[in-house]
C-alpha angles and dihedrals in degrees: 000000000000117000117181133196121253103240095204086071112121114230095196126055129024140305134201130237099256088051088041079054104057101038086056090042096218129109132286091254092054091054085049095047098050089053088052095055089046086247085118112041104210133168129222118234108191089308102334127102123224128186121191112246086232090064086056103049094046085057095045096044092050084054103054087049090051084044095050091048 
């Protein structure tokens, strides 16, 4: 199976869980549950969470190279 990276996906800035979401392509648990384990590093602004792109890309781009091995 081929997965490819969206390419309108911002590198800089922050993204919310619902975009971090869909750019991992995993649920909304599983977002919550990697900031939990400190795997996703998020901030909080007032009640909402917010987790930098880059953060996203590094995971997604360590997955791709474990996928292609």
């Amino acid at each position: 199976m081929t997965t490819t990276m969206p390419t309108s996906a911002p590198r800089e800035g922050l993204a919310t869980v619902q975009q971090a979401r869909e750019f991992l392509n995993v649920c909304r648990t599983s977002i919550y549950a990697m900031m939990r384990d400190g795997e996703l590093p998020s901030t909080s602004i007032r009640n909402a969470k917010r987790i930098p792109w880059a953060a996203l890309h590094k995971i997604a781009d360590s997955a791709m190279q474990e996928g292609g091995q």
